[in-house]
C-alpha positions in Angstrom: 0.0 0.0 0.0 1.5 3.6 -1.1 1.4 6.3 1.4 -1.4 7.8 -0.7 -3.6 5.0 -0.6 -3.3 5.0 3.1 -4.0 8.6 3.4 -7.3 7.9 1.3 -8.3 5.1 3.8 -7.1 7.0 7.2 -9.2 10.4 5.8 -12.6 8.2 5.2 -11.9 6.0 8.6 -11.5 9.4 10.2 -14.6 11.1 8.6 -16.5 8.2 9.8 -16.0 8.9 13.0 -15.7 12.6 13.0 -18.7 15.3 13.6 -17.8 17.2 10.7 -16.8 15.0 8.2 -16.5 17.1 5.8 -13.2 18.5 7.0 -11.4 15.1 6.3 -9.9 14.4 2.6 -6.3 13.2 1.8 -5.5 16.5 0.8 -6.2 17.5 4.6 -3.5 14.9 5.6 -0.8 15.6 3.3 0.8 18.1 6.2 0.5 14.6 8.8 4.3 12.9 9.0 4.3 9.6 8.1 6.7 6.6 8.6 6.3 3.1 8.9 5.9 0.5 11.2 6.6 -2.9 9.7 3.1 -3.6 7.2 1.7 -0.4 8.8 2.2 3.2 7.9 2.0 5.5 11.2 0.6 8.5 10.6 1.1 11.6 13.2 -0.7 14.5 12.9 1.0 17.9 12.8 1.5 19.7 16.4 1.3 17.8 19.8 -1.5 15.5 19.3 -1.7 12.2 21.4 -3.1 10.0 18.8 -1.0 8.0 15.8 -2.6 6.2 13.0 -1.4 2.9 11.7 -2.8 1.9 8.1 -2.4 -1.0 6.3 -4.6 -2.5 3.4 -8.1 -0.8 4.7 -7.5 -1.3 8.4 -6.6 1.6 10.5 -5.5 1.3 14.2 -5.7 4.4 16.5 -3.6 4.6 19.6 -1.7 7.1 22.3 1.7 6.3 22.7 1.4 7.7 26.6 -0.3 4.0 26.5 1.0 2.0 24.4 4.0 1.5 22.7 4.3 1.1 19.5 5.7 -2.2 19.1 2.2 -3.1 21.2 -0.2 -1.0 18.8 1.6 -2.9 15.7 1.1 -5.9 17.8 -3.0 -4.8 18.5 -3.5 -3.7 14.8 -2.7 -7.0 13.7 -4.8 -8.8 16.2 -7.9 -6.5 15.6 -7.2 -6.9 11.7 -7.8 -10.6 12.0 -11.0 -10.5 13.5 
């Protein structure tokens, strides 16, 4: 999965559960630092947000890193992926 792909799915995961939905496009990501995490693309949102975003295939895994390490979320993702 290209970074752009993922940016499409983590923009429609996130306007899914967003009250203004509106506001999320891939275009709105494109400032978000991305890097990756075995399978997964993290995504970090610009500023000091508490909140990463792994993406793989049309899965997407949100966590806080004050809770979990990501070694753990990659670890989660996959679990919850299988289901």
């Amino acid at each position: 999965m290209s970074v752009t792909e993922a940016r499409t799915v983590l923009a429609a995961w996130l306007a899914q559960h967003s009250v203004a939905p509106d506001t999320w496009t891939p275009e709105a990501l494109q400032g978000w630092h991305t890097s990756h995490a075995e399978e997964w693309i993290v995504f970090t949102s610009p500023g000091n947000a508490n909140r990463l975003f792994l993406v793989a295939d049309s899965n997407v895994f949100s966590f806080a890193p004050s809770e979990l390490s990501l070694a753990k979320a990659v670890r989660a993702a996959r679990e919850e992926g299988q289901r």
